[in-house]
PAKOLNU-769470 format. One record per residue: x, y, z of N, C-alpha, C, CB in turn. Coordinates in steps of 0.05 Angstrom, whole numbers, padded with zeros to 5 digits, always signed. Glycine has a CB too. Layout:
<recs>
XYZXYZXYZXYZ/...
</recs>
This chain:
<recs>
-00155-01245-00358-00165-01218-00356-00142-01199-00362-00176-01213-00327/-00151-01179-00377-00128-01163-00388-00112-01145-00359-00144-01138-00414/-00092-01139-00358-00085-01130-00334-00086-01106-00338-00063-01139-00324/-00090-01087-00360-00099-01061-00367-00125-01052-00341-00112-01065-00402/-00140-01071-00349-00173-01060-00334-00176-01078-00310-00205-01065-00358/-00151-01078-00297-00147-01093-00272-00135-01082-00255-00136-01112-00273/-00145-01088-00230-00121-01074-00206-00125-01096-00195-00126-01044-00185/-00097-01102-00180-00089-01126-00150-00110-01115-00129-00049-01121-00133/-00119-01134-00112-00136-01131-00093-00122-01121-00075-00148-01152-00085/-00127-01106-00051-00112-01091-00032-00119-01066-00027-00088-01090-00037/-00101-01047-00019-00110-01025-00020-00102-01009-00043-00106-01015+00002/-00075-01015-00057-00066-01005-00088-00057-00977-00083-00092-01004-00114/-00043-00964-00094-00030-00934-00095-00034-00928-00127+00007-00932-00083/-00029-00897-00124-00030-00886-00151-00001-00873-00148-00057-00864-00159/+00010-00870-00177+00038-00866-00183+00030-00829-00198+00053-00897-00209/+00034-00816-00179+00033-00787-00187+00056-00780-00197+00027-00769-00167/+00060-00757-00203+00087-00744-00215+00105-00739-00193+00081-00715-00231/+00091-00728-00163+00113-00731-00143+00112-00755-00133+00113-00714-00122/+00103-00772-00140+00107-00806-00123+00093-00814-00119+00116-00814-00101/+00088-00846-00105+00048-00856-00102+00040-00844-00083+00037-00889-00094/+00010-00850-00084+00002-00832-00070-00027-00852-00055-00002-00803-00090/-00022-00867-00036-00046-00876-00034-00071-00863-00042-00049-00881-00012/-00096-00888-00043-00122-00880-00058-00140-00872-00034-00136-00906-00078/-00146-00852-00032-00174-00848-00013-00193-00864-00016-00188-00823-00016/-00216-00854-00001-00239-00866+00001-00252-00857-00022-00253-00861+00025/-00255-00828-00025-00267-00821-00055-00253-00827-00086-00269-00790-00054/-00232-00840-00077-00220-00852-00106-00228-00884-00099-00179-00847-00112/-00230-00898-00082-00233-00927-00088-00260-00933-00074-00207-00945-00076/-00273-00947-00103-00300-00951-00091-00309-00977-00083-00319-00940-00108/-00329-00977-00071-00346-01004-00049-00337-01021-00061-00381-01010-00045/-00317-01046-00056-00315-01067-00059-00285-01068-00071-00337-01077-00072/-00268-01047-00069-00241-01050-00085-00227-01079-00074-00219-01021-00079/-00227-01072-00041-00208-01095-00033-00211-01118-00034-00201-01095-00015/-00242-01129-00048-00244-01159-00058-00236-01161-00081-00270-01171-00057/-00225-01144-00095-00215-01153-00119-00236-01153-00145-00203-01180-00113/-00254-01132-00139-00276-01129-00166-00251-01114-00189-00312-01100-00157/-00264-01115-00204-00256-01101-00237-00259-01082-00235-00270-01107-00263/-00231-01060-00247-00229-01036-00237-00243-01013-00266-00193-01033-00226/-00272-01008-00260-00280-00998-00283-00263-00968-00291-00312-00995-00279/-00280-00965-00316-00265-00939-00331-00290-00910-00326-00259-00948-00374/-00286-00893-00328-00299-00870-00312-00297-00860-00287-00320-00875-00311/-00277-00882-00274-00283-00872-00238-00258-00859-00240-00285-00899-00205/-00255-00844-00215-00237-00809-00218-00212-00814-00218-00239-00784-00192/-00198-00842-00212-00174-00851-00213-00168-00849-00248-00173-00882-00198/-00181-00848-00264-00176-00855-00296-00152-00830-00311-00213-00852-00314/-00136-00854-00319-00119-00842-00334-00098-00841-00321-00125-00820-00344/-00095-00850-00296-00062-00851-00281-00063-00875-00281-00053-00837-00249/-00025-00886-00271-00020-00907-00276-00034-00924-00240+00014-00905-00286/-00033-00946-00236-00041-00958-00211-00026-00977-00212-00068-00965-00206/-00018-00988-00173+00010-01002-00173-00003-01018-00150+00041-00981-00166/-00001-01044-00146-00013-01059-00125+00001-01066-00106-00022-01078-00133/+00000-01075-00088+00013-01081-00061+00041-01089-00069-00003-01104-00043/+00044-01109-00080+00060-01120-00094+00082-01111-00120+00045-01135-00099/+00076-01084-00117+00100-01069-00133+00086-01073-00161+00135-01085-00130/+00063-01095-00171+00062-01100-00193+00042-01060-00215+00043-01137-00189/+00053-01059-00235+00040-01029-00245+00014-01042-00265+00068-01006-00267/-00004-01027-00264-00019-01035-00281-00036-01008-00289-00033-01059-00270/-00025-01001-00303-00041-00965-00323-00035-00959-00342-00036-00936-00314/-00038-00934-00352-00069-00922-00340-00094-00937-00341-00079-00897-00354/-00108-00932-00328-00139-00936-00331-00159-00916-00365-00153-00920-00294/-00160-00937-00369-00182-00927-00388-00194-00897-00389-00203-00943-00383/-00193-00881-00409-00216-00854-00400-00241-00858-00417-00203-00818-00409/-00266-00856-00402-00281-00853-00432-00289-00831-00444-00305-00865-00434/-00288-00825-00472-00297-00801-00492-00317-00790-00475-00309-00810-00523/-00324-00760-00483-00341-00746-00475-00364-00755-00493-00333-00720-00475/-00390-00729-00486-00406-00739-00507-00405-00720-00528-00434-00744-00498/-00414-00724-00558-00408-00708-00569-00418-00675-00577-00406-00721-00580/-00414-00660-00587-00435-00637-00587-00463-00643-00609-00417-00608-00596/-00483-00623-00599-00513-00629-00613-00510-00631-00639-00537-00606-00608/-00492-00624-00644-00490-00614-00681-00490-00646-00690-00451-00590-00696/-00473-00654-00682-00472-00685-00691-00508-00698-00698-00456-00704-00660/-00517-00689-00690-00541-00704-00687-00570-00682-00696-00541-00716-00652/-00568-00667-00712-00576-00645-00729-00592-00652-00743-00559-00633-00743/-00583-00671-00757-00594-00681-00784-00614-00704-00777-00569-00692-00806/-00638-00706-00797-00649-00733-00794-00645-00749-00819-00678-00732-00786/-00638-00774-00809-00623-00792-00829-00641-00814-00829-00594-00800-00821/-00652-00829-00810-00662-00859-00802-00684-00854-00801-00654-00873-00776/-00707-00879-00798-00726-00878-00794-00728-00876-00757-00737-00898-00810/-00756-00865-00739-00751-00857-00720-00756-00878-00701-00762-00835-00717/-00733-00880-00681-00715-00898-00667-00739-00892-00632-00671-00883-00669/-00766-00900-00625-00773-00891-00604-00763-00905-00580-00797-00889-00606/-00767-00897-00560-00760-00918-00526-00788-00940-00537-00769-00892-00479/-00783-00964-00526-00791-00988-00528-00781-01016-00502-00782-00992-00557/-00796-01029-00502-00788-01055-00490-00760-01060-00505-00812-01079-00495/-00764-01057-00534-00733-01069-00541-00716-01049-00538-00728-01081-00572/-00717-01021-00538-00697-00993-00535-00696-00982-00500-00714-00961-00559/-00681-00999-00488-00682-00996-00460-00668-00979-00449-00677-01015-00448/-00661-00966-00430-00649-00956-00414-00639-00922-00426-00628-00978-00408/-00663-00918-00441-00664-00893-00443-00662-00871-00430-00678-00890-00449/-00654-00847-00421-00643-00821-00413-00680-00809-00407-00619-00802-00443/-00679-00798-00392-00706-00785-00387-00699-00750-00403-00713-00786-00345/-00719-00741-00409-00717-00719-00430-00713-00705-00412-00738-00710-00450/-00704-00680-00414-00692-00656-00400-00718-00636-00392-00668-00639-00421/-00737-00641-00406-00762-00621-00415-00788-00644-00392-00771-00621-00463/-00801-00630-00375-00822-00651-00361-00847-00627-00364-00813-00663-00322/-00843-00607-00372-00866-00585-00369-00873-00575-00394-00857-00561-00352/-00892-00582-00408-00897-00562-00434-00917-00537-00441-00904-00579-00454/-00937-00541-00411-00949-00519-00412-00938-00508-00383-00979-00523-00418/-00941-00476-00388-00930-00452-00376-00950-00437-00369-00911-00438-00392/-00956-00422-00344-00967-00401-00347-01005-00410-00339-00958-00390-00378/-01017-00386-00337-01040-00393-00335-01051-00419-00356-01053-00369-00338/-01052-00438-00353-01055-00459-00375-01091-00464-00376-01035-00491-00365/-01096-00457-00350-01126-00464-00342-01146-00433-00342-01124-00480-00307/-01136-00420-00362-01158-00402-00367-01169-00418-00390-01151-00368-00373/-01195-00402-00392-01217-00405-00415-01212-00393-00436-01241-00396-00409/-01231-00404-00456-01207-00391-00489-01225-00368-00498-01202-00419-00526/-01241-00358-00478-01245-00331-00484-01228-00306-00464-01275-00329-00483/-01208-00315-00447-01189-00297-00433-01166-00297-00457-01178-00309-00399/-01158-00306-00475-01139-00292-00488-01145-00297-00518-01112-00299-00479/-01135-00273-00539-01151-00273-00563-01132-00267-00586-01174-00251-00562/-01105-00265-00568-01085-00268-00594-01069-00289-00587-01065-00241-00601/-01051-00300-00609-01031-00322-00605-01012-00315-00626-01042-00353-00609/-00987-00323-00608-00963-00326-00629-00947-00351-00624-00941-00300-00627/-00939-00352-00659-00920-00383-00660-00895-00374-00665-00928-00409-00685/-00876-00403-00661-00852-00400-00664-00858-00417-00685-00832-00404-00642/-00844-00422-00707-00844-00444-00726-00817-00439-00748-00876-00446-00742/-00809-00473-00743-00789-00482-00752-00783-00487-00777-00786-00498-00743/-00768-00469-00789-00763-00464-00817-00740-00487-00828-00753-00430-00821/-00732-00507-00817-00719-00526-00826-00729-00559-00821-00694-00521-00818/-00725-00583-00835-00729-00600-00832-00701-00620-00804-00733-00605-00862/-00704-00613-00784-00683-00626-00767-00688-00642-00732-00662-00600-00764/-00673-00647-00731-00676-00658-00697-00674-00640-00674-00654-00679-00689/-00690-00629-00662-00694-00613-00638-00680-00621-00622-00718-00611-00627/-00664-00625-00600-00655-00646-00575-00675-00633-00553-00616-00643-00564/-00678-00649-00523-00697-00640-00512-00684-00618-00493-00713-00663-00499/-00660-00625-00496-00653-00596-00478-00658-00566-00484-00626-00594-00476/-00650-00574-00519-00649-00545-00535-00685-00529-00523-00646-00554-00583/-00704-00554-00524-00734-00549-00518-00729-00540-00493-00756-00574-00519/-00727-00553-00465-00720-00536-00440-00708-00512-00439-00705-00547-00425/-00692-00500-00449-00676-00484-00454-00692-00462-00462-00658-00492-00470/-00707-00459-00484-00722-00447-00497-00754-00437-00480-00723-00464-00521/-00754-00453-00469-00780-00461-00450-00777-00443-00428-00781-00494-00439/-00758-00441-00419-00750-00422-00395-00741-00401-00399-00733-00430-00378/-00734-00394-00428-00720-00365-00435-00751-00355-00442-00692-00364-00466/-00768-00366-00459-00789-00351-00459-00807-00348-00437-00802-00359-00477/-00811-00363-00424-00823-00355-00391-00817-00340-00376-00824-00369-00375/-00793-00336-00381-00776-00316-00351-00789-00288-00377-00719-00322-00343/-00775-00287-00394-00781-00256-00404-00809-00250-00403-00773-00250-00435/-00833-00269-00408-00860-00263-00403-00875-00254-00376-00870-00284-00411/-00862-00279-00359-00868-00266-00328-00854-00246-00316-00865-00285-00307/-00829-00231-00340-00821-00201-00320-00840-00182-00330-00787-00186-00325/-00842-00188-00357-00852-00166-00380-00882-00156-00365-00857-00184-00418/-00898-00178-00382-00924-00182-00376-00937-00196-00363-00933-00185-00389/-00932-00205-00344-00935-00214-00315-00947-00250-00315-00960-00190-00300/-00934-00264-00292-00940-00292-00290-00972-00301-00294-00929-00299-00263/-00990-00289-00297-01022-00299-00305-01036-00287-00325-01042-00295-00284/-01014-00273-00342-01025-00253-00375-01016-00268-00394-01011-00220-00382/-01007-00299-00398-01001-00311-00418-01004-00340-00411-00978-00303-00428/-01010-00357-00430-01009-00381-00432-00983-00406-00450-01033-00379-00440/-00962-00406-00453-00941-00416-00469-00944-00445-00461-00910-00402-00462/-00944-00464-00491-00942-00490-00497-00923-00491-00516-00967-00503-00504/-00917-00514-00506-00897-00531-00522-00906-00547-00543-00883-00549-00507/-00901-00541-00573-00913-00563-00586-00903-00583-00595-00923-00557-00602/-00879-00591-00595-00862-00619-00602-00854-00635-00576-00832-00613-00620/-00858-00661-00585-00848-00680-00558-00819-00694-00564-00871-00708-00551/-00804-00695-00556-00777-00710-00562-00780-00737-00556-00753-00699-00545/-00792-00754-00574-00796-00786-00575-00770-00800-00592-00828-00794-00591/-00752-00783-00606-00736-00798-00619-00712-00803-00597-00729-00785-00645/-00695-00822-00599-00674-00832-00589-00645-00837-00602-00682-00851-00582/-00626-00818-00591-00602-00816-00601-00582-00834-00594-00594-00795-00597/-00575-00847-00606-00548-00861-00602-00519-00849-00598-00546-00876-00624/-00500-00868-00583-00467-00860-00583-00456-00880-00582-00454-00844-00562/-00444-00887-00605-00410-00900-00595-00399-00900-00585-00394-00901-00598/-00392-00906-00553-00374-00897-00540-00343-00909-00547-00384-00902-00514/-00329-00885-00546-00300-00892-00555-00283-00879-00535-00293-00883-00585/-00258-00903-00529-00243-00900-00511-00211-00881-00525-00241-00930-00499/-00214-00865-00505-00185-00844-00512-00174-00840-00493-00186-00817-00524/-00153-00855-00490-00133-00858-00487-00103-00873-00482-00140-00852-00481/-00083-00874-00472-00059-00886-00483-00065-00930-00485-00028-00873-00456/-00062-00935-00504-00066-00962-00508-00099-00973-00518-00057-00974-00481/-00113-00955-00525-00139-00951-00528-00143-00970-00551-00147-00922-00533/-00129-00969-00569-00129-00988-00598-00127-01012-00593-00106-00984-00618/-00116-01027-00556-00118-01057-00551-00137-01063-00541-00102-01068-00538/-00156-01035-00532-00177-01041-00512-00206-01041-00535-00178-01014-00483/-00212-01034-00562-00230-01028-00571-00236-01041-00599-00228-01004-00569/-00249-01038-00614-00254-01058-00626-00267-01035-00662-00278-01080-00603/-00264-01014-00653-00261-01002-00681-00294-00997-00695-00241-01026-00702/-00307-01007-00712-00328-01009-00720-00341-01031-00721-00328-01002-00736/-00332-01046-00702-00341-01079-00705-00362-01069-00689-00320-01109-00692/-00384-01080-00686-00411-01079-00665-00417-01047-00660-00405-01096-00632/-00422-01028-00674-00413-01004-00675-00449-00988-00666-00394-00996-00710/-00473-01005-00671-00493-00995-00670-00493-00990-00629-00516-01016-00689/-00496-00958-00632-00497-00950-00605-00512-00947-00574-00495-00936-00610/-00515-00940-00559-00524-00944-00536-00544-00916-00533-00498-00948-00517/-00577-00920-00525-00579-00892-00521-00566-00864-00501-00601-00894-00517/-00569-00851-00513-00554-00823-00505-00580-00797-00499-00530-00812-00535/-00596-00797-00510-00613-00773-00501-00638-00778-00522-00596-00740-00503/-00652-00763-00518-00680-00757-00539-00683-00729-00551-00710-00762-00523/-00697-00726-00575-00694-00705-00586-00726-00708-00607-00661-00704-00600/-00741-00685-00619-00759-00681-00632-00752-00679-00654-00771-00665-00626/-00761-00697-00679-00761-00693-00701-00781-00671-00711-00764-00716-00711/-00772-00655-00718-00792-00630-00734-00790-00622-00768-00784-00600-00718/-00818-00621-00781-00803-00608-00809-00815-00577-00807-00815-00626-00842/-00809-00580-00836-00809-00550-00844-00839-00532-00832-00808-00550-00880/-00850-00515-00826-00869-00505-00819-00884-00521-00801-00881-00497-00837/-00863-00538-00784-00888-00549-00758-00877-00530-00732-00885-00594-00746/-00903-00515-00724-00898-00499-00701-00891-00511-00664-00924-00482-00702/-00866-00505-00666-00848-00509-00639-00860-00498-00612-00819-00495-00642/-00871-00475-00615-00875-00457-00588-00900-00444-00592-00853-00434-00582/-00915-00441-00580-00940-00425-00575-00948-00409-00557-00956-00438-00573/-00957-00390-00557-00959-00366-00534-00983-00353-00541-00935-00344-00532/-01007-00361-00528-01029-00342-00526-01034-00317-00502-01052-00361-00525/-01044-00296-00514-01048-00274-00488-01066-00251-00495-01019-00260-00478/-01067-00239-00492-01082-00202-00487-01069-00194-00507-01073-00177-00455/-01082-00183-00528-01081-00164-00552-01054-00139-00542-01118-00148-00557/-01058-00137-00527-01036-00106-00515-01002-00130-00505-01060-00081-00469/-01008-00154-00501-00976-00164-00487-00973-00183-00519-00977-00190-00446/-00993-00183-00536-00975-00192-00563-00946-00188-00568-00986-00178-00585/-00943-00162-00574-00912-00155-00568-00894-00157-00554-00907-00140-00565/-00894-00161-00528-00877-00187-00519-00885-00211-00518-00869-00186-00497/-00903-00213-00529-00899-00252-00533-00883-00251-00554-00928-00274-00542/-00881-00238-00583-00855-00239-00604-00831-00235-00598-00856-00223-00622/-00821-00218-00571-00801-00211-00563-00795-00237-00545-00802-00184-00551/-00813-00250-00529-00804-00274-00517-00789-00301-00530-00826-00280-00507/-00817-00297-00557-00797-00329-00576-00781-00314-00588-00815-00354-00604/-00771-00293-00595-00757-00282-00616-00725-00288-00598-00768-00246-00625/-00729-00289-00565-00710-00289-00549-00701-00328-00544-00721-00269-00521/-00728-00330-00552-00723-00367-00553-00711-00381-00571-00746-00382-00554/-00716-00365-00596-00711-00377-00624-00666-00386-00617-00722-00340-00658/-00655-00369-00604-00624-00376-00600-00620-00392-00589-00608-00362-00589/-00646-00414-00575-00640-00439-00557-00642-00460-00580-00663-00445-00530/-00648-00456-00599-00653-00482-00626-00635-00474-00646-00685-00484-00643/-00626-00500-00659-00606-00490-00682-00627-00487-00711-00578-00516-00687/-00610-00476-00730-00624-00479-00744-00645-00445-00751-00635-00505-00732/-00664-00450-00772-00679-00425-00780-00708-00430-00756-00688-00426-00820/-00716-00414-00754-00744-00405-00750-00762-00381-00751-00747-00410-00732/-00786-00383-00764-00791-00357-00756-00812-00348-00739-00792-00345-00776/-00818-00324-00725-00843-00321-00713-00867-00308-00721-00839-00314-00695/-00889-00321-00722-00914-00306-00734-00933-00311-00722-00921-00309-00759/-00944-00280-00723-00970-00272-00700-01000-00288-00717-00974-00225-00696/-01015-00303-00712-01031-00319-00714-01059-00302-00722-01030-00336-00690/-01069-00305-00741-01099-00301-00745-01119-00308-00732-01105-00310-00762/-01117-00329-00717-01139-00344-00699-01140-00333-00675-01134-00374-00694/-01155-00336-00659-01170-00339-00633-01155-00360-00618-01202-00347-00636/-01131-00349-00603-01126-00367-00589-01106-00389-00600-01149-00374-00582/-01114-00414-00587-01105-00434-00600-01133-00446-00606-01083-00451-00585/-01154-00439-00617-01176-00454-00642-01162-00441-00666-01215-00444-00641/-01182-00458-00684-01178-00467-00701-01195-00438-00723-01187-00500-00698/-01207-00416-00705-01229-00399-00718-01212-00370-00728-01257-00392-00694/-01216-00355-00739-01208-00322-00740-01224-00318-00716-01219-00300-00770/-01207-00297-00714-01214-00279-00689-01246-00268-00689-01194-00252-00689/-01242-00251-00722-01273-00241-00732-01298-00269-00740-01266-00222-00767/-01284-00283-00746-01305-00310-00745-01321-00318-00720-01289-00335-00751/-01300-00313-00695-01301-00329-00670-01321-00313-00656-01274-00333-00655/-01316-00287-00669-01333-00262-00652-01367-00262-00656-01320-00228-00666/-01367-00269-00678-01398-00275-00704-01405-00294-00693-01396-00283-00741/-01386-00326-00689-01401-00344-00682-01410-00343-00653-01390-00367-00689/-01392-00336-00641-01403-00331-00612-01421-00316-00601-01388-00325-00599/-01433-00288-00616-01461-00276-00619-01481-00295-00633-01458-00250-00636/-01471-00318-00637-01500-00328-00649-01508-00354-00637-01499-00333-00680/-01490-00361-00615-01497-00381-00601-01478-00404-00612-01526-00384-00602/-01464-00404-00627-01456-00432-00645-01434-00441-00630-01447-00428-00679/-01419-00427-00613-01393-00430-00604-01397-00440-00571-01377-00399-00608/-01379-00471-00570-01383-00485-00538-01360-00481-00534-01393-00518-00530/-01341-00468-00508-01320-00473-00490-01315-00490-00484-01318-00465-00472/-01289-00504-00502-01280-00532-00490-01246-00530-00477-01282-00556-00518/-01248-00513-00451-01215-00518-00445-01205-00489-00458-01198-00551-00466/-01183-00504-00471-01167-00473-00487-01178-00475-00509-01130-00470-00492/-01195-00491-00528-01199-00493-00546-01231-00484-00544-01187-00515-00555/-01240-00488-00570-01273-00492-00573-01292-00503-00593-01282-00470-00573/-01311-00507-00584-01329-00526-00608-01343-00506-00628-01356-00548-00592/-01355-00521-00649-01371-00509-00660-01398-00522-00668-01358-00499-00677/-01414-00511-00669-01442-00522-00651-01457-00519-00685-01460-00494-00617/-01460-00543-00702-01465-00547-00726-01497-00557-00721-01443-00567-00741/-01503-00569-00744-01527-00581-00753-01534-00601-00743-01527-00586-00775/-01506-00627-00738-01515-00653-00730-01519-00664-00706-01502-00667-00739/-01513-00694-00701-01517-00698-00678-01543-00699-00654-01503-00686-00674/-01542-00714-00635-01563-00716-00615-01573-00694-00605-01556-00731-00595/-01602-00687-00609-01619-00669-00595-01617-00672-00564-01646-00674-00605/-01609-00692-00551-01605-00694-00523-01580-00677-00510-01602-00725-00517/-01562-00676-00524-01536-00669-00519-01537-00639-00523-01515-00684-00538/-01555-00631-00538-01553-00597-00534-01567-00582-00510-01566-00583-00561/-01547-00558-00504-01564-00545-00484-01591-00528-00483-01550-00531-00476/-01607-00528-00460-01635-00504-00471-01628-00483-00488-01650-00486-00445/-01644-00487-00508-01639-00462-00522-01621-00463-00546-01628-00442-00504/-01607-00488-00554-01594-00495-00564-01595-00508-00581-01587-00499-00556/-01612-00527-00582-01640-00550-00591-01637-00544-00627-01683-00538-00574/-01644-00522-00633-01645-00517-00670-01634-00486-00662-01687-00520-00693/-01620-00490-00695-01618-00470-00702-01635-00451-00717-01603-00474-00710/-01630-00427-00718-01645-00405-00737-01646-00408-00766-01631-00379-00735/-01658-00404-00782-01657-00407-00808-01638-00392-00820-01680-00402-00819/-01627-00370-00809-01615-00353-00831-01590-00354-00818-01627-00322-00839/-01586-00369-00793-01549-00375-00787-01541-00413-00803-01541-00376-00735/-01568-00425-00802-01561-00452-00819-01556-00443-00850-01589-00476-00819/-01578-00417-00865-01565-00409-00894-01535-00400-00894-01581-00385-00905/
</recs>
């Protein structure tokens, strides 16, 4: 066993700049004095350690930080998800994607605005938390905690890797360079391309304007371009506003949630409501 990533069993001292210095309780952890293996990360790292026996054995190992998001910007690979075989994955930073009144009906709000991502790149899930809470806080001062609805539209299913690399003194005996170099997971992040919308915010025709001022305040939590645009539709359907208004004077339109149906030609005569049964001749022309 290398005597680098070893300490003598006992109680051991550390060799400070004014002299050793026995190890507390918060420097030596459960099981030092049987003589376990003195890992790298614990708060002793990077001074030298000296065992009962006068014998020195340091520094301890430091490990690298992690690196910054930029590193991991780009999409390069095909996408890497958590799996039976991709274990011990990092739980995402993000557990909430809808905000806000989520459980009104999609005739309480009649405008929507998106955020959408003007580059092809990797979201991380923090950058999403981050963003998530900058637009909520400004919505619930602005226009109050039950005048908007905000969803999240990307999930962070991809999985980032790290190499962990050791820095510091003697590090080149302890490591192994690029040999076995495929990494350990490190976090999750959303693959997004060009024009897939990130953020959504439906509300009241009059708090439109701060919903643009909200993602416009979100857009600095993501790297990268985006832009924001106020939505044609009804909501989050799929209709114009002026469409939604026509079909819903004519009976054609079912409330499903935030969304809604549209009440066509086909399908079981059982399943429609009284009154519902056929249509008119001149809304089927």
């Amino acid at each position: 066993m290398d005597t680098k990533e070893t300490m003598a069993s006992g109680s051991g001292r550390l060799l400070a700049q004014g002299g050793p210095v026995s190890l507390g309780s918060a420097d030596v952890p459960t099981g030092q004095s049987r003589g376990r293996r003195w890992r790298p990360g614990w708060s002793a790292a990077g001074k030298e350690v000296v065992g009962d026996d006068g014998e020195r054995f340091g520094p301890i190992p430091r490990v690298g930080r992690t690196g910054p998001a930029r590193c991991y910007r780009q999409i390069k690979n095909k996408p890497y998800p958590k799996s039976r075989y991709c274990r011990g994955v990092p739980d995402p930073k993000i557990r909430i994607y809808d905000v806000g009144m989520k459980k009104k009906g999609v005739d309480e709000f009649s405008h929507c605005v998106h955020l959408v991502s003007w580059e092809k790149e990797n979201v991380s899930s923090e950058a999403l938390e981050a963003a998530r809470i900058a637009c909520n806080k400004y919505m619930t001062k602005h226009a109050g905690k039950d005048a908007f609805h905000l969803r999240v539209r990307v999930h962070p299913f991809h999985v980032l890797r790290i190499n962990k690399m050791l820095s510091c003194a003697g590090a080149d005996r302890l490591q192994t360079g690029m040999r076995g170099a495929f990494g350990k997971p490190q976090g999750v992040c959303a693959r997004v391309a060009i024009g897939q919308v990130l953020l959504s915010v439906r509300c009241k025709a009059n708090n439109a304007i701060h919903a643009t001022e909200a993602l416009r305040r979100a857009k600095f939590k993501f790297p990268g371009r985006q832009k924001i645009i106020e939505s044609r539709k009804w909501g989050f359907t799929k209709f114009n506003r002026n469409d939604y208004l026509k079909l819903k004077s004519e009976g054609r339109i079912l409330p499903d949630g935030v969304n809604a149906k549209l009440l066509g030609c086909h399908g079981r005569l059982s399943n429609r409501q009284p009154g519902q049964a056929f249509l008119s001749d001149d809304i089927v022309a």
